[in-house]
Structures are given as structure tokens and as C-alpha cells.
C-alpha positions in Angstrom: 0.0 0.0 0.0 1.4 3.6 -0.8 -0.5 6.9 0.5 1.3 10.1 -0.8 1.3 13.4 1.3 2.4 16.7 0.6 3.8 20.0 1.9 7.6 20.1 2.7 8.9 20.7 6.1 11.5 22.5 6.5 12.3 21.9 9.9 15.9 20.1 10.3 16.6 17.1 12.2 18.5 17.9 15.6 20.5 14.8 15.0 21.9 15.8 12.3 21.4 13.9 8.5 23.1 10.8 7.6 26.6 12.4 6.4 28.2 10.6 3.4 30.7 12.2 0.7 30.1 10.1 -1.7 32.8 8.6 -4.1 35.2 10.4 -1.4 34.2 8.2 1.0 35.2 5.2 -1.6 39.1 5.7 -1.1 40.6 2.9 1.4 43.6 4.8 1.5 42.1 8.2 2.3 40.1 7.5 5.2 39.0 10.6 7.3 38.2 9.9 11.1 35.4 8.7 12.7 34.8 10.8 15.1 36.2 13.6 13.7 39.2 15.6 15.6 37.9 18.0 17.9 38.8 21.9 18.8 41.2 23.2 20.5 40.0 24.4 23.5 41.3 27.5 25.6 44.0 26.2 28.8 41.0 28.1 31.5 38.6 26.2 29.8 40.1 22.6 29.8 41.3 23.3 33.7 37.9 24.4 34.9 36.3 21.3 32.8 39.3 18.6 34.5 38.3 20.2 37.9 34.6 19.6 38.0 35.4 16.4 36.2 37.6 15.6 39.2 35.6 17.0 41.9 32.0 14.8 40.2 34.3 11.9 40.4 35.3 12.3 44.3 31.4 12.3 44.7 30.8 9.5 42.9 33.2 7.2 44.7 32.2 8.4 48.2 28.8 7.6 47.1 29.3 4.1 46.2 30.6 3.7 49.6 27.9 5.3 51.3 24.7 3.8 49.3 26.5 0.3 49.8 24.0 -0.8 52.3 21.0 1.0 50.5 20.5 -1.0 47.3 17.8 1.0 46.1 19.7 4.4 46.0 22.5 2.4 44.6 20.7 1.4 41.4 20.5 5.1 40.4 23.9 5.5 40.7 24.2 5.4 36.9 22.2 8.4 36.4 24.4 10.5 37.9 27.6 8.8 36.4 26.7 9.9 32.7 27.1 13.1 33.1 30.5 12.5 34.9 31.4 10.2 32.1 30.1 12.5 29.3 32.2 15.4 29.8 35.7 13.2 30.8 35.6 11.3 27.7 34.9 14.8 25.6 38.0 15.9 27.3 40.2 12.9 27.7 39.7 12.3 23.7 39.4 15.6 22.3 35.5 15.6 21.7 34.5 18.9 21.9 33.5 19.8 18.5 32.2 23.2 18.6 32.6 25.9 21.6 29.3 25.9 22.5 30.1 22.4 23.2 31.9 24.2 26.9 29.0 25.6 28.4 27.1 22.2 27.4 29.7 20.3 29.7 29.4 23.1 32.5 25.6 22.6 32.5 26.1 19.0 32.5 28.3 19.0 35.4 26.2 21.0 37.0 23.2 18.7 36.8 25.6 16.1 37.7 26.2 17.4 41.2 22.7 18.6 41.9 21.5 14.6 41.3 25.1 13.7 43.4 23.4 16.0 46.4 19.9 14.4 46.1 21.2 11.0 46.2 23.2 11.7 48.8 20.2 13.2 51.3 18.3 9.8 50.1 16.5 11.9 47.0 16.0 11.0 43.2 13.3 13.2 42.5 14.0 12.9 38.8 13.0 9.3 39.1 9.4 10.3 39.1 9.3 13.4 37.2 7.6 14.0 33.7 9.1 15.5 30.6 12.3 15.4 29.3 14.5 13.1 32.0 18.1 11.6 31.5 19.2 8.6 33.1 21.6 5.6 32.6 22.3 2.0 33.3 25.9 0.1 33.7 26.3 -2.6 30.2 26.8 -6.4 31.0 28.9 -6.1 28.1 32.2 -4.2 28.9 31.1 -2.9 32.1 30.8 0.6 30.8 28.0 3.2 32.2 25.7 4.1 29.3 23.0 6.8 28.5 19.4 6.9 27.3 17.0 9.6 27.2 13.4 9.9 28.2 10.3 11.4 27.5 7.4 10.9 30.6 4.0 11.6 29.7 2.6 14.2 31.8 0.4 11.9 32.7 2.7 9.5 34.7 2.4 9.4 38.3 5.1 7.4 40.7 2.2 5.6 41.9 0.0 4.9 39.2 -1.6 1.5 38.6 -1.7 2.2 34.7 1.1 0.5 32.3 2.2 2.6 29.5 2.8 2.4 26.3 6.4 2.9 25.1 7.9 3.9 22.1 11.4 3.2 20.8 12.9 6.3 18.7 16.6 5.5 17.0 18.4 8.8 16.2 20.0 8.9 12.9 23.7 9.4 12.1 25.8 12.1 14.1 29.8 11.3 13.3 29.9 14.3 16.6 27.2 12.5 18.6 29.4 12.0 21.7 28.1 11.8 25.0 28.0 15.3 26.0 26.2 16.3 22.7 23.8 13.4 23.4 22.6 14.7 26.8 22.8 18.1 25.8 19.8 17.1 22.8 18.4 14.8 25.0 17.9 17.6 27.9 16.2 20.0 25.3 14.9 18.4 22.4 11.8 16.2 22.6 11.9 14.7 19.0 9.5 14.2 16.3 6.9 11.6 17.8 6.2 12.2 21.5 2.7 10.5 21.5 0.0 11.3 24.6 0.0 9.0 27.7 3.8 7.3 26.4 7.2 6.6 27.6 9.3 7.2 24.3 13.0 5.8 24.8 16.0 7.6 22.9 18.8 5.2 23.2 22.1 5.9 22.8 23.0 3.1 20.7 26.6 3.0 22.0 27.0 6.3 19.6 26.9 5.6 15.3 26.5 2.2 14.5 22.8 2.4 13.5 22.1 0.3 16.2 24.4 -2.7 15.3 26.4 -6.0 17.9 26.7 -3.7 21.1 24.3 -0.8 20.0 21.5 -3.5 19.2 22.2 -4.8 23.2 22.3 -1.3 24.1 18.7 -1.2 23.3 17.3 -3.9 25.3 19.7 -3.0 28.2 17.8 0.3 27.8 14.0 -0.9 27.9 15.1 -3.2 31.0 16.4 -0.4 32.8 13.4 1.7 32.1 11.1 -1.3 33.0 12.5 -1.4 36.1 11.8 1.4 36.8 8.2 2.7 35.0 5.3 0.8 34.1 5.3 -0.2 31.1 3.0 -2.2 29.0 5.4 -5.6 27.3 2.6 -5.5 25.2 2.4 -1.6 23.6 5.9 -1.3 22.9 6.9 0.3 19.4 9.7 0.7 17.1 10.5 3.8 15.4 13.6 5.7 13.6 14.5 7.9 10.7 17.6 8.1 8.6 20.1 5.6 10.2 17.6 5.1 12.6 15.3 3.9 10.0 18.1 1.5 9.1 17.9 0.6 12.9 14.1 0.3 13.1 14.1 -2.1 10.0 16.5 -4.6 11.6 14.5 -4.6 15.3 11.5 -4.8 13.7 12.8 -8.3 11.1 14.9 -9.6 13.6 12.7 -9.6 16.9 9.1 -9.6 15.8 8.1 -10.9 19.0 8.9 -8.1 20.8 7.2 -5.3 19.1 3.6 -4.1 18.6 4.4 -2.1 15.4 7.2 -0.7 13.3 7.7 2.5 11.3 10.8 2.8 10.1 11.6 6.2 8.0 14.4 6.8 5.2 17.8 4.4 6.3 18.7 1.3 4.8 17.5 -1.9 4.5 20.2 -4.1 3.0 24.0 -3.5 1.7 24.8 -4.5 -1.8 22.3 -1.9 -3.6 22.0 0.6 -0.9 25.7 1.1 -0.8 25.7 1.2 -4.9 22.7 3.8 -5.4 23.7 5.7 -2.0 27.4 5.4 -1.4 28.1 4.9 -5.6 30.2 2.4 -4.4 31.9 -0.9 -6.8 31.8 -3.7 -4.4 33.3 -6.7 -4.5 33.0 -8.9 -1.8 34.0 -12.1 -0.9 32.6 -15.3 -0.6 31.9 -15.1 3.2 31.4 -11.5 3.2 28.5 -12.0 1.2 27.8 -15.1 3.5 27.6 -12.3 6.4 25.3 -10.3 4.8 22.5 -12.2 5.7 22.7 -10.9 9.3 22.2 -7.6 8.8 20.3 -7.1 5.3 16.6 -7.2 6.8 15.1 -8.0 3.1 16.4 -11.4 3.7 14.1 -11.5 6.9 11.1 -9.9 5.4 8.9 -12.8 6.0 9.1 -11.8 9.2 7.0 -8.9 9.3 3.6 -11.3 8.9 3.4 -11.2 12.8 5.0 -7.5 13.1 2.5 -4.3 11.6 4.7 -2.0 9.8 4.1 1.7 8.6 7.2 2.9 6.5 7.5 6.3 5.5 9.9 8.1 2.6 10.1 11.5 0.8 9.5 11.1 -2.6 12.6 13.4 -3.6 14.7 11.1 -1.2 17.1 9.0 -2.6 16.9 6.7 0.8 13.9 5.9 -0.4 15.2 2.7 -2.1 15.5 1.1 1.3 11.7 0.7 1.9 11.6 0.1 -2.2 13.7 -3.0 -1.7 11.4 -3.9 1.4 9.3 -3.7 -0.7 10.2 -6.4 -3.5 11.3 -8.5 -0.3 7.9 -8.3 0.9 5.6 -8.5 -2.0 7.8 -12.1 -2.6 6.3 -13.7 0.4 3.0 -12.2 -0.4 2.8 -9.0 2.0 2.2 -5.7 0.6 4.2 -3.1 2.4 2.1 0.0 4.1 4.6 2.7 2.9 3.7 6.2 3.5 5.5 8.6 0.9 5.9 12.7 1.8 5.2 14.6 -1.7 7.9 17.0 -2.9 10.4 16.4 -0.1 14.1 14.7 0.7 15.4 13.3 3.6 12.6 14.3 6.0 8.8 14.4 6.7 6.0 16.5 5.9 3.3 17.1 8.6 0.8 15.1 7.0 3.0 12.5 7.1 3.8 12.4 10.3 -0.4 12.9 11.0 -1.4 9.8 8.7 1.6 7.4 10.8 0.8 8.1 13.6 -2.8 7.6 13.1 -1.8 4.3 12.2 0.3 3.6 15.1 -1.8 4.5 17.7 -4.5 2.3 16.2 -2.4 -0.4 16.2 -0.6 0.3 19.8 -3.8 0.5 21.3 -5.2 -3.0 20.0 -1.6 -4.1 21.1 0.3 -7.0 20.5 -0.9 -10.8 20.6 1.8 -12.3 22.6 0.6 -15.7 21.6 -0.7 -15.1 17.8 -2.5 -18.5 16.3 0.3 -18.2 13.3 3.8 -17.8 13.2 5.8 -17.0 9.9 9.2 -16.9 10.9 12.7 -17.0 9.0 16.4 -16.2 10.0 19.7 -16.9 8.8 21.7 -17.7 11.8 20.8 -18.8 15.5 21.9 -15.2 16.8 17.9 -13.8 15.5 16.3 -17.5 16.1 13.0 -16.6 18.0 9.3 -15.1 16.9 6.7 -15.3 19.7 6.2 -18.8 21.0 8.2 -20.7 18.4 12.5 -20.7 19.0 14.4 -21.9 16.8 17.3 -24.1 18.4 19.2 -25.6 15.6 19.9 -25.5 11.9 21.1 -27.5 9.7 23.3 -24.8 7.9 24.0 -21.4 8.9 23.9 -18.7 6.5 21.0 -20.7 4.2 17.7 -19.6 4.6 16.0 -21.0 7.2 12.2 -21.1 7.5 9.1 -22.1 10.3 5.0 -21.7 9.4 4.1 -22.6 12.8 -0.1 -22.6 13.1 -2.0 -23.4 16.3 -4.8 -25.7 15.1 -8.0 -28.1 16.0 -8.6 -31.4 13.8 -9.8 -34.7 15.0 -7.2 -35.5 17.2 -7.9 -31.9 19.4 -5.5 -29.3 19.8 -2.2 -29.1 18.3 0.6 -27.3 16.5 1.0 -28.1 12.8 4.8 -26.8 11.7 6.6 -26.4 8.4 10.5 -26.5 8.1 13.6 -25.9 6.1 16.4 -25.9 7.2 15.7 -26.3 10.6 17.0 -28.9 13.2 16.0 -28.4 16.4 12.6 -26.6 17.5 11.4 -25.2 20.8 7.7 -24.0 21.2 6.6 -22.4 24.0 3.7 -20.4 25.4 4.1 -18.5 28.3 1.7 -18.3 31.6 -2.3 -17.9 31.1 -2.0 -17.8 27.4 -2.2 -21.6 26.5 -5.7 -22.5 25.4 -5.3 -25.9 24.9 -7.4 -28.4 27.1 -5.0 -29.2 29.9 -6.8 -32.6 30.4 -6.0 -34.0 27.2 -2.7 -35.0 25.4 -1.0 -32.7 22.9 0.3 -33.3 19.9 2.5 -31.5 17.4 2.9 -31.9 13.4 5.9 -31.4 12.3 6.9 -31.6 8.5 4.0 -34.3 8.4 5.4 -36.4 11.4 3.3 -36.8 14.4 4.8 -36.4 17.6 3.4 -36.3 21.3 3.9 -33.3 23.6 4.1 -32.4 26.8 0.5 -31.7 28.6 -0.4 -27.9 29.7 0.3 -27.1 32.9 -2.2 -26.1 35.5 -1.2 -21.9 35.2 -1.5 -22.6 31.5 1.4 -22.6 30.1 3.0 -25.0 27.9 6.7 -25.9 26.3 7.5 -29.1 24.0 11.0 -29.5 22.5 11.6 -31.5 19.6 15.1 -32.3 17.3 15.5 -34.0 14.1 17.6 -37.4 15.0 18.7 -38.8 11.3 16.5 -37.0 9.7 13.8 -37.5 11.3 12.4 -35.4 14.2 11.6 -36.5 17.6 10.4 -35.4 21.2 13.3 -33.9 23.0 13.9 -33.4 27.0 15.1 -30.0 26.7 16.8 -27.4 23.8 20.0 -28.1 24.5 21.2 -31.8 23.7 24.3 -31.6 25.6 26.6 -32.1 22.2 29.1 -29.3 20.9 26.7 -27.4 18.6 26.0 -24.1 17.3 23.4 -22.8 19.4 22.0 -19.3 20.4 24.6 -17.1 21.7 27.2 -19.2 20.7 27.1 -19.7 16.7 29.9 -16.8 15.7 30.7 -15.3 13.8 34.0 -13.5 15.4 31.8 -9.8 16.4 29.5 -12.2 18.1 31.7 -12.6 20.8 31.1 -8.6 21.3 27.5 -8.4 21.9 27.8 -10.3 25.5 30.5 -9.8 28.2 34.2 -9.4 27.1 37.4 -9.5 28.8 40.7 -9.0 26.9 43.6 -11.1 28.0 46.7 -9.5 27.7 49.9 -11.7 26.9 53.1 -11.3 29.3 55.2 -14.5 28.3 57.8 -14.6 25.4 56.0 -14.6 21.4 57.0 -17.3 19.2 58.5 -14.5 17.0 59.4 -10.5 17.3 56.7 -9.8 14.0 54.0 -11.7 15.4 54.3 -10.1 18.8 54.4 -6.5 17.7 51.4 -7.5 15.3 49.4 -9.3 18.2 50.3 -6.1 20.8 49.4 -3.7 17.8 46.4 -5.4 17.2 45.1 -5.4 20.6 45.8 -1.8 20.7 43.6 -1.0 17.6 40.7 -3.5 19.5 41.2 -1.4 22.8 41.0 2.1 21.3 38.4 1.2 18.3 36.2 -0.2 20.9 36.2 3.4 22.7 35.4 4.9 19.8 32.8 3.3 17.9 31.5 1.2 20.8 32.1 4.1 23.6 33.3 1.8 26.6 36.5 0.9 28.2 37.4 -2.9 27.5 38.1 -5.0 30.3 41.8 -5.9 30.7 43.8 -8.4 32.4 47.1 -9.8 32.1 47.0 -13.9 31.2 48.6 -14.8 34.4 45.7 -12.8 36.1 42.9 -14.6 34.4 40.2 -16.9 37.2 37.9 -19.3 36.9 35.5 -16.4 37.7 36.5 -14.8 34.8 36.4 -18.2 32.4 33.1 -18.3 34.1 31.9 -14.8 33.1 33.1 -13.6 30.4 34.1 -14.3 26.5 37.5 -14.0 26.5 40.0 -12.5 23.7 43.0 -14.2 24.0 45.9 -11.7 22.1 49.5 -13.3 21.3 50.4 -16.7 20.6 50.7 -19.8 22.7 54.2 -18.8 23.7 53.1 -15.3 24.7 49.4 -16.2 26.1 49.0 -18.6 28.7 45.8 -18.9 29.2 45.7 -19.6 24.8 48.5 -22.3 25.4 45.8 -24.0 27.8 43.9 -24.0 25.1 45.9 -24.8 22.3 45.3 -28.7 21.7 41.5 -27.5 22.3 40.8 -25.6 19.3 40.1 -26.9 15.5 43.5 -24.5 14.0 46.8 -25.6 15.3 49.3 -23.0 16.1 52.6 -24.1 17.6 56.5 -23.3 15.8 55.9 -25.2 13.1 53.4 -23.2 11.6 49.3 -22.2 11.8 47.6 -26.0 10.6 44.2 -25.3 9.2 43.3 -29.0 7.9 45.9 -30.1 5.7 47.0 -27.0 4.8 49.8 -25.5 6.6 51.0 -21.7 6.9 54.9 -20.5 8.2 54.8 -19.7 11.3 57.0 -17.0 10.8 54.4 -14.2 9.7 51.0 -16.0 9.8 48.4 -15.9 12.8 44.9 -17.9 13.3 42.4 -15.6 14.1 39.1 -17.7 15.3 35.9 -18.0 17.6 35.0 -20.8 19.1 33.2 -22.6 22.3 35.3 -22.0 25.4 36.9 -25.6 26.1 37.2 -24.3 29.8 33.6 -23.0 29.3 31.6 -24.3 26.6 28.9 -21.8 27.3 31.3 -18.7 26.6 33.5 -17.8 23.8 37.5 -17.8 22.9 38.6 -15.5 20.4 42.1 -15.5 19.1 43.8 -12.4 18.1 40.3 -10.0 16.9 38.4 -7.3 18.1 35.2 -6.3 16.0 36.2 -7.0 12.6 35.2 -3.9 10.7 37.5 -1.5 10.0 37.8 2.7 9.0 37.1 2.0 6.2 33.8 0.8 7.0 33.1 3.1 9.5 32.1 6.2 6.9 28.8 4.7 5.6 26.4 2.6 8.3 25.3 -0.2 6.0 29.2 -1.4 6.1 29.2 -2.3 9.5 28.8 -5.6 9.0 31.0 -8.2 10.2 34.4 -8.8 7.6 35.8 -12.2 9.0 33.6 -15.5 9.6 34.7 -17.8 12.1 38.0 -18.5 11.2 40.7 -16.6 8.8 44.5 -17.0 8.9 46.2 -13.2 8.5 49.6 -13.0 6.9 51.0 -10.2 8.9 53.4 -9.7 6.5 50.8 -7.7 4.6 50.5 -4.5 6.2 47.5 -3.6 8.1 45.2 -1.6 6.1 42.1 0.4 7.2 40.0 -2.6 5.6 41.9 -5.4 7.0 44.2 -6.9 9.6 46.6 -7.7 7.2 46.5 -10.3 4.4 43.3 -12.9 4.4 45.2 -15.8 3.2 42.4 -18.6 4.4 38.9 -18.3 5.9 35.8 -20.1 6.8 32.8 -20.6 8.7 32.8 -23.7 11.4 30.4 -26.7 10.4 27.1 -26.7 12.7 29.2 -28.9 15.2 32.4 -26.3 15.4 34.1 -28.5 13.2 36.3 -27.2 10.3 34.6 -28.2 7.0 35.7 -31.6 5.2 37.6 -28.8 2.8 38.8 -25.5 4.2 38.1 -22.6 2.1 40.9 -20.1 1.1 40.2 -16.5 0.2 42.8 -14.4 -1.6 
């Protein structure tokens, strides 16, 4: 369906516009940075700025000492770290990018000690205030303290019965979108959808990554920080963004239909390959298993998943990011959906007020019917095990990763009563369930399941009525399972790579302090880790964990994924490891099947199953493997390097590439190297 509506706005978006220069942005070897360098600023200025930096930070610690014994004061500790933590990494890094930028960080100091002084005397009076409210939760994932904005309906009240609605807004791309610059907007602008009687969420995002590996956690961290604290209704929660943020709201909305009650995604991008050709004018060429890793990102591949997921897209007609909800689209009209897109008459990148009218409309209508938590049919279709779940049905296993995978799941009555009838591809191992009070099967009779024409029994509802059956195909054929997990060394949720997996749960670097197996590979291992350190900071805006190898516990083996830098000489924790893991790496060279590579200048780089804790990951020698590069247009940030690659560090590191990709693969379903490895040159 298309609706067109006129009149231009003129109105700018206080995020700024998806920068992009075009063909200049095509030159690997003339790469500007990401963030940009910042101003100079005046020696009063910086001194002023370190001393109320200094003197927040004094608070800070004395507080977490004296709130240790009062939990709940100690929860909102957070919101008063981001504004300490905003304004030292804008001077620690050089982020102040325009003067007025100064008097931002004053104010924000400011703020910070007023909330310091209210915690202290027991007080968090912005905790129940309406309007526009900053606060901030501490990330599973690196430990880092991370913001989100809110805006309260006046209508909120501390003690109010009534769950709200709450709507998700992704900001589009600001390359000067630090911190401060985020709580500065976030403090005074209240954003183009602020609907009556809702929370609406601005998350940070973890800065420009249109919401990608730790942005896309960044999210959910978010909405369970703000559940925590608000009411909101699970079942009125919406998805919304423009520009990058429309990118964002397009891969929420394919790759967790469950969640949402509706979508509207604006402008962004949808997929890679033709987006980066009509927006970026960019000649790719990929290979092999870069194309492989499309697939978890490009949301046409997931379109079927919008059946259980109402969507309203929106474009300007003059816009030429209009081709991502074109290709939506064709992805949609293929599995027989027509696409509600709503398209702004004689405008670019932005809406028109009737626009913004006629979807909102729509999205109240649908927010208010809310979502069915339990729908009667599920259409559901992923890629990989990382996006594997869509209401009551969870994928657990499939039979090849990076093939289409497909489930048409239907609750149903024929002669035998109640029961699920299921279609496959590609699909090994299945979980249904449905959660408390929603299972309206008879809880006195037996329950069967059809899968792929087999008949299989099923657990019986339980008395609160819920219900959960697990099934797994067993040579090709599928059978009633005891639980999702089988016990085998599988891919599975969580743990399926590829290599930026590892860096969308908790982390821990592992520094090496023994002796490398060679001078080049130890100045390229410490380099590397370097880069991982500081690029993390940047694009990811947290401080990696670090500890030496000698250092590591069982308590961090335990809770973290571990990146192991250096070699099995130099690492000790990786030479614990080292008969453990498919690749070989000892003095006689990097063995990779029956191929071997010199020791001398080539290094595994890998993920795989934690031998000393199968249920966490080991990664060998990579941080996130995009590069600069990749970090001037969104819709490269996808992973470069599957699960495996051997670099010849010979070749010099390159703003695309760790050095020379002289072998690479993906891991077989069991973490096995395939029967013949794959080389890439």
C-alpha cells in the first residue's frame, strides 16, 4: 500500500542527516576519522572542565561507599555517572567539537552534582518526574556506564496502577554524537513523535552504529532499565527511527518480531549491496563469506518476518533513501505481504506534517489494539541462531548457517484436538513455547505437534496454563526432546559466531606477558590489541576490560568471553587451550586441515566454544572485525571475517583489513572445520 502526502517541512533534524561524501568516501587509502578531531579548547577552559570532572568523580566514589547498604539508591547511581562520564571522555579524547560544546559540559556538570546532592540526602526526584529526563544503566557487556534519554507523559504518576505504552525512537547518524552532545539534545529536544499518555526511549545506541552487535544490546539494556523502573505495558511497545535510525528500526523490527507491537521505520537502509551502490556509488566486490555475512544484517532477507509485526514505512519522494523501503518492498511483495509505505510529496530526507499525521494515526490504532503475545500463526525466517525466536516458536538448531531458514508454525483443532502443525527448512531443532495464562489448549488432554508431516506427542499444559515441547530431528527425522539443549558441541543461540558475536555479551581481553613465538608476530598481536582497545572506545564508547593472562580466574572463564591476544608462547591462558581448538598454532606453523602456513608471519584468528567454558566464547587475536574504512557509511558495519581466517602479517594492516586474508571459513554446525577448508585471496 502507498499513500502520498504533501507540503515540505522545513524543519531540520537535531540529530543531524546521515553524512556521506560520496565517491570520497570510496578511497581505502584516504580514510577521514570517525569521530572527527575535535577543537582546540582554551587552557581556562580545559582546567575548569578537569576540575569539575575531578571533583564529580570524588562524589561519585564516596557515594558508592555510602549507598552500599541502601540498594535501592544504589541502582541510580548510573544516572548520575553519565554526566560525569560524558564530559571526561569529551576531554580525555578531544570531543569537543564546537565551543558551544563548553557551556554544554558546565551545565552538565552542574546537573551532575545537583543529582550527586539528592542521592546523597536519600532523593531521586528525577526518578518520578515527567518530561524530558536523562538517566543511565551500567552494560553487561564491557562494564561501561551508558545513557538513554526519556520522555514521561505528563500523565505519569510514581504511583500509578496504569502501564504505558512505550515507544522506541533510534536517532539517525551524528559522526559528533558524543556523550556530552547526546545529553545536551536529550535535555532540550523532545523529538518528532512524542505521542499522549507514552514513555518514548531515545537510546544511545553506544553512539553511530545504526544500532548494530553492542548498540543492538544497548537497546534492550535500555528498555530493562526503564522497566525497572516505570510501568510499562510488554505488550504496547513500538519501534521507530528515521535516517540511520530507520536502518535501525528495519533490523529490530525483522529480527525480533516478538517483541514489538508495530514498526515504522523512516528513510535508512534496509540491506548492503544496492543501498551502498545507489547511496554510497560504491563498486563492491565482496568475498565469498562477506557475502555469506550479509545475511545478518540485510533485513530483506528477513522480510517474511513482518507477517506477525504491523509496519508503517515512511519516505520522501525526492529522497534517494527511499530505495531502502523500495527493496522492502520487492522482499515483501515475494512472500506475499504488501508493504504500508507512506511517501511525503515534494520532499528529501525528512517528513512532511501530513505524514507524520497519517503514521501516527496508524500507530496508535495499532498500539492501542496491542500485541498478541501468543498469535495463532507464526511465519518466521532467520539466517543464523543469533535472530532465532518469533513469539512462542524458537528456533534451536539448523542445519546450515547462512542458508535460509524457514518455520510456518499454526496453532490448530482437527480430530485428534488441539495441536501445532509446523513447516521446516532448514531447521533442526525446535522449541515451542507459550508462556503463563495464554495456552488455550485443554490441559486434560494429550497434545500433539505436526511437524513436517510427522506426528509427535507433547508435553501436557500445565495447571497456570502454560505449555513448552521440544523437539530435534535425529537422522533426519524429528523427535520429542527433554530440553533445547542436547548436551553435544553445537552451534546454538549465543554461541554460533561469527567473530563480532563474541562482542555483543561480556568481554574480557587477556593480555599476553610471556615470550612470542616470533618479534613480527608479537608487535602485530600487541598492535592489534591496541587497535581493538581504542576502536572499541570509539565506535562502541566503553573501556574494554583488561587483564594480564597470568591474572585470568575461573571467575572470569566463568563470566566472560574471553579474547585471547598473542600466541601460545606469549598467552598462557591460549597455550591452555591450544590442543583444544580446531586450527593448530605451535612453531611449526598455523595448521588449518591439511593445509599449513609458516609460522613465521601467519596468525589464526578464530571464535570458538570456550573448552574451559563451553557456554562462553574464545577468540584468538580480533576485536570487532570492521575496520575505518567501514566506519564512513552505516550499512558497512557488518562483520568482515567469519569464524575462522589466517592473516599473513606480513601484509600490512590496512584500514580494511588486519593484514593479508590468506584462508577463511565458517565452522560446520558442530564447530568443526569443513571436510575442505576454504581459502580467500
Amino acid at each position: 500500500m502507498t499513500c502520498r502526502l504533501a507540503l515540505p517541512v522545513l524543519l531540520l533534524f537535531a540529530a543531524g542527516l546521515a553524512r556521506a561524501d560520496g565517491p570520497r568516501d570510496n578511497q581505502p587509502d584516504r580514510v577521514r576519522p570517525v569521530p572527527p578531531k575535535g577543537i582546540a579548547l582554551t587552557l581556562a577552559d580545559r582546567e575548569s572542565l578537569q576540575d569539575g570532572v575531578d571533583e564529580l568523580g570524588h562524589r561519585i566514589k564516596a557515594l558508592r561507599q555510602s549507598l552500599a547498604g541502601r540498594p535501592a539508591l544504589l541502582r541510580l547511581l548510573p544516572d548520575v555517572e553519565i554526566y560525569h562520564k560524558a564530559v571526561h571522555e569529551a576531554l580525555a579524547h578531544d570531543e569537543f567539537f564546537q565551543v558551544r560544546e563548553v557551556a554544554a559540559a558546565r551545565d552538565l556538570l552542574r546537573r551532575g552534582m545537583e543529582r550527586a546532592t539528592l542521592l546523597e540526602a536519600g532523593k531521586a526526584p528525577w526518578s518520578a518526574a515527567t518530561g524530558l529526563i536523562v538517566r543511565g544503566y551500567v552494560s553487561k557487556i564491557d562494564g561501561s556506564v551508558q545513557p538513554y534519554g526519556l520522555v514521561v507523559p505528563e500523565s505519569y504518576r510514581a504511583d500509578s496502577p496504569h502501564r504505558f505504552r512505550l515507544d522506541v525512537w533510534c536517532h539517525g547518524r551524528g559522526e559528533t554524537l558524543s556523550e556530552l552532545n547526546f545529553l545536551r539534545d536529550r535535555q532540550s529536544n523532545v523529538g518528532h513523535f512524542a505521542p499522549q499518555d507514552t514513555f518514548v526511549v531515545h537510546p544511545y545506541g553506544r553512539y553511530c552504529n545504526a544500532n548494530k552487535f553492542a548498540g543492538e544490546i544497548d537497546l534492550f539494556e535500555a528498555i530493562e532499565d526503564i522497566k525497572a523502573h516505570y510501568p510499562i505495558d510488554d505488550d504496547r511497545i513500538v519501534m521507530r527511527g528515521f535516517s540511520m535510525g530507520g536502518a535501525a528500526c528495519w533490523q529490530f523490527a525483522v529480527h525480533y518480531p516478538g517483541v514489538w507491537a508495530a514498526a515504522a521505520p523512516g528513510a535508512g537502509f534496509s540491506e548492503t549491496a544496492d543501498f551502498l551502490k545507489v547511496f554510497q556509488k560504491e563498486s563492491l566486490q565482496p568475498t565469498w563469506y562477506e557475502k555469506k555475512l550479509w545475511h545478518l544484517y540485510d533485513c530483506t532477507d528477513y522480510a517474511l518476518n513482518l507477517y506477525n509485526c504491523p509496519t508503517v514505512a515512511y519516505s520522501g519522494d525526492r529522497d534517494s533513501q527511499k530505495q531502502a523501503a523500495d527493496m522492502m518492498a520487492r522482499a515483501l511483495r515475494a512472500e506475499g505481504i504488501e508493504l504500508a509505505h507512506i511517501i511525503g510529496k515534494n520532499i528529501g530526507h525528512n517528513y512532511t506534517p501530513e505524514a507524520k499525521v497519517e503514521i501516527n494515526r496508524r500507530i496508535d490504532a495499532i498500539a492501542a489494539k496491542g500485541r498478541n503475545p501468543v498469535p495463532p500463526s507464526v511465519r518466521f525466517t532467520t539466517w543464523t541462531l543469533r535472530y532465532n525466536r518469533a513469539f512462542w516458536v524458537h528456533v534451536d538448531g539448523l542445519e546450515h548457517h547462512w542458508e535460509r531458514a524457514t518455520v510456518r508454525a499454526d496453532l490448530s483443532r482437527n480430530e485428534r484436538g488441539k495441536l501445532a502443525h509446523v513447516d521446516t527448512q532448514n531447521v533442526d531443532a525446535l522449541t515451542f513455547s507459550i508462556p503463563a495464562g495464554h495456552c488455550t489448549f485443554d490441559p486434560t488432554s494429550d497434545v500433539q505437534v505436526e511437524i513436517d508431516g510427522t506426528v509427535l506427542g507433547a508435553p501436557k499444559v500445565l495447571s497456570d496454563r502454560s505449555w513448552s515441547a521440544h523437539f530435534r530431528k535425529v537422522a533426519g527425522k524429528w523427535t520429542s526432546a527433554a530440553s533445547a539443549d542436547d548436551g553435544t558441541l553445537r552451534k546454538r543461540h549465543g554461541l554460533q559466531g561469527p567473530i563480532d558475536d563474541a562482542f555483543m555479551d561480556s568481554f574480557l581481553m587477556v593480555r599476553p606477558t610471556g615470550q612470542p613465538l616470533n618479534e613480527k608476530i608479537g608487535k602485530w598481536a600487541g598492535a592489534e590489541m591496541k587497535h581493538a582497545v581504542d576502536h572499541w572506545r570509539q565506535q562502541f564508547r566503553g573501556d574494554a576490560r583488561i587483564k594480564d593472562d597470568r591474572d585470568i580466574t575461573d571467575a572470569d572463564i566463568a563470566a566472560h568471553n574471553l579474547i585471547l591476544w598473542g600466541d601460545p608462547g606469549s598467552n598462557a591462558v591460549m597455550a591452555r587451550l591450544a590442543e583444544k581448538l580446531p586450527i593448530r598454532w605451535d612453531r611449526g606453523g598455523v595448521h588449518l586441515g591439511d593445509q599449513t602456513f609458516d609460522a613465521g608471519h601467519h596468525v589464526p584468528v578464530l571464535i570458538y566454544p570456550n573448552p574451559l567454558n563451553p557456554r562462553r566464547y574464545v577468540v584468538i587475536n580480533s576485536g570487532f572485525t570492521f575496520r575505518e574504512y567501514d566506519y564512513l557509511n552505516n550499512a558497512r558495519q557488518v562483520p568482515k571475517l567469519p569464524d575462522f581466517a589466517v592473516v599473513d602479517v606480513a601484509v600490512p594492516v590496512s584500514p580494511r583489513s588486519p593484514g593479508g586474508i590468506v584462508a577463511a571459513g565458517f565452522f560446520t554446525e558442530t564447530w568443526a572445520l569443513p571436510p575442505t577448508s576454504q581459502s580467500a585471496h
